[in-house]
C-alpha positions in Angstrom: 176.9 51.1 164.7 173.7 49.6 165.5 170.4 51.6 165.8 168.9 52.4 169.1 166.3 49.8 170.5 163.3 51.8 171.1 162.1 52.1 174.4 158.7 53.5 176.0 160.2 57.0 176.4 161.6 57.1 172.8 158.4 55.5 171.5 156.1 58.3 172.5 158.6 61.2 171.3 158.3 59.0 167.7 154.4 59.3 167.3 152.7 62.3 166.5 150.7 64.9 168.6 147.2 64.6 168.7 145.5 67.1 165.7 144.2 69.2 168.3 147.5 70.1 170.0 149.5 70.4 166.3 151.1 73.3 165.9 150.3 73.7 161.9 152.0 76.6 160.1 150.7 77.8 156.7 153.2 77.1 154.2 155.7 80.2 153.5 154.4 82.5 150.8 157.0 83.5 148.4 158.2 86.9 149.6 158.0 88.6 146.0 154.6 87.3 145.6 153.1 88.9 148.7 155.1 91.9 147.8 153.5 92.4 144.1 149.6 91.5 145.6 150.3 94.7 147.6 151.5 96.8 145.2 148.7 96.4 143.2 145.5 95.6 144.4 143.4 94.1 142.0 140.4 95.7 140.4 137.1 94.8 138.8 137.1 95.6 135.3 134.2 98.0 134.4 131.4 96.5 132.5 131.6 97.8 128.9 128.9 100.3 128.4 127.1 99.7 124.9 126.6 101.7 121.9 123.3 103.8 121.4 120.8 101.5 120.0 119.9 103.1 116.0 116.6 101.3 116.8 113.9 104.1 117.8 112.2 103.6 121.1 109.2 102.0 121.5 106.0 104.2 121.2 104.0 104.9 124.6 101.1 101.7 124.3 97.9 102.9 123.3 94.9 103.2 126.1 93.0 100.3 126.8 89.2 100.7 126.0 86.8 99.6 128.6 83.1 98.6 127.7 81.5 100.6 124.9 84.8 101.7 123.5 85.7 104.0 126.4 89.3 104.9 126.9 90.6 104.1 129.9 93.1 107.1 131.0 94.8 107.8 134.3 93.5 110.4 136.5 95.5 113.1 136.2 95.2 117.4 135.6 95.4 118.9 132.8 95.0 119.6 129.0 97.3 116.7 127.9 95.2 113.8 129.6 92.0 115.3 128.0 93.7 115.2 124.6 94.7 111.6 125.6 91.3 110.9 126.1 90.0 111.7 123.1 92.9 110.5 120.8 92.4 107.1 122.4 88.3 107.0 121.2 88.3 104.9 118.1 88.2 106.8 115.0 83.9 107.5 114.4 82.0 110.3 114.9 82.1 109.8 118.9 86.0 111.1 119.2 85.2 113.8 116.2 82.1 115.1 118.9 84.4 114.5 121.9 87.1 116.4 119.8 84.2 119.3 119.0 82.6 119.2 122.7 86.2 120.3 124.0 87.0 123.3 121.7 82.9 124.7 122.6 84.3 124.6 126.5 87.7 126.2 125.5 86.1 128.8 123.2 83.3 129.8 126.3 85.1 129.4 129.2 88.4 130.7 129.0 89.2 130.2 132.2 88.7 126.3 132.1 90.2 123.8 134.2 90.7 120.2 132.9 90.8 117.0 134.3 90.3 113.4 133.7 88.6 111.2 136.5 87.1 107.8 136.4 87.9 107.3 132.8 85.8 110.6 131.8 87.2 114.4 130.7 86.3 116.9 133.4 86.0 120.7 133.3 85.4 123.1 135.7 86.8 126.6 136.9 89.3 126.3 139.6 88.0 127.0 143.4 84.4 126.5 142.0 84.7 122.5 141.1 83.5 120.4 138.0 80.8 121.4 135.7 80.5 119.2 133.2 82.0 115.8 132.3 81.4 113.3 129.4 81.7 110.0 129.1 81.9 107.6 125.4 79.5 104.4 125.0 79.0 102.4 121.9 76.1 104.2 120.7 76.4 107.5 122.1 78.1 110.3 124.9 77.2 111.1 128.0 77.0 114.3 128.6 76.2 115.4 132.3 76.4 118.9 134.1 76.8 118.2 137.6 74.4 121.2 138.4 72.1 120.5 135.9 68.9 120.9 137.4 69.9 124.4 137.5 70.0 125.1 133.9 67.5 126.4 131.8 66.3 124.3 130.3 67.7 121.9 132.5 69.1 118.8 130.0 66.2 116.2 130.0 68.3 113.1 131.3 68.7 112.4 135.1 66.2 113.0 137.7 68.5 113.0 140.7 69.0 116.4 143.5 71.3 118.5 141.0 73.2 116.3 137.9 71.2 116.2 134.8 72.4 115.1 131.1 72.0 114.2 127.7 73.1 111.3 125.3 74.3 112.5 122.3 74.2 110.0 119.2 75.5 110.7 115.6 74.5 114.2 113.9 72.9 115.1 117.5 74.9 118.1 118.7 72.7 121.2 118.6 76.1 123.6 119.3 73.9 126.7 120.0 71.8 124.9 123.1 75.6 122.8 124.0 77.0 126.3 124.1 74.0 127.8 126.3 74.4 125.1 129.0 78.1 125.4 128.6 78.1 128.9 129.6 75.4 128.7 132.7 77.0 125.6 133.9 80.4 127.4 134.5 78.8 130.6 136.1 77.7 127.7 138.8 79.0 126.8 141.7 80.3 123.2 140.5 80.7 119.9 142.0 83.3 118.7 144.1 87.0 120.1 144.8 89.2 121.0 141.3 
């Protein structure tokens, strides 16, 4: 037998269709195969969860100090930021006095309300505002009652409407006059909203 001769009709039946008319079937997947991916769908390990670290934490930083040894403290209500405050002073006689200025406003105002803003301890009685705040330099604290002209006798430093103060350096607390002005400030009306 001899083979065909190819002829135009037979010719074009021999080529292939163009890509875009192809008729392309994925290859057969193996029947058990799809059968076992749907049986069980596959899952994403968990990632192992470590052991307690026997390192302790970290301790909390200590406050930045600003100029003149100043701590600088969030503003916030409350004992705790006060006590922050004065643990952050270096270690002199300026957080000893800070240390002693706060237990004179706890032990004559009972009713005291604490505070720190702009870096400095506030206290005042709550509804009244702020009567008093200090403040640490280099070479001494700022003590200022915000009613100060008011007191008697009104704390020499300041010469503005109402706010007066005094600097206090090393071995210059007079408690008994501290505790005087103590006590009239916080039977003032105070300064701004507590």
């Amino acid at each position: 037998m001899t083979a065909p001769i190819p002829t135009k009709k037979t010719a074009a039946l021999a080529k292939p269709a163009p890509a875009a008319t192809r008729n392309v079937a994925a290859p057969a997947r193996k029947p058990t195969a799809v059968a076992q991916k749907a049986a069980a769908p596959v899952q994403k390990a968990a990632p192992a969860k470590k052991p307690p670290s026997a390192t302790p934490a970290k301790p909390a930083a200590k406050p930045g100090l600003l100029s003149g040894d100043n701590p600088q403290i969030a503003k916030a209500d409350g004992d705790a930021p006060v006590q922050a405050y004065i643990a952050a002073i270096p270690d002199d006689w300026r957080r000893t006095l800070c240390a002693r200025l706060d237990a004179l406003v706890e032990a004559n105002v009972p009713q005291v309300t604490k505070a720190v803003r702009w870096n400095s301890p506030f206290y005042g009685i709550a509804g009244q505002g702020w009567f008093l705040g200090y403040h640490v330099f280099a070479k001494f604290i700022k003590v200022s009652f915000f009613k100060g002209a008011s007191l008697n006798p009104a704390p020499a430093g300041g010469t503005g409407e109402d706010a007066r103060w005094v600097n206090l350096h090393e071995g210059g607390l007079d408690e008994a006059q501290m505790v005087t002005w103590i006590r009239q400030a916080a039977a003032l009306p105070g300064w701004g909203k507590n």
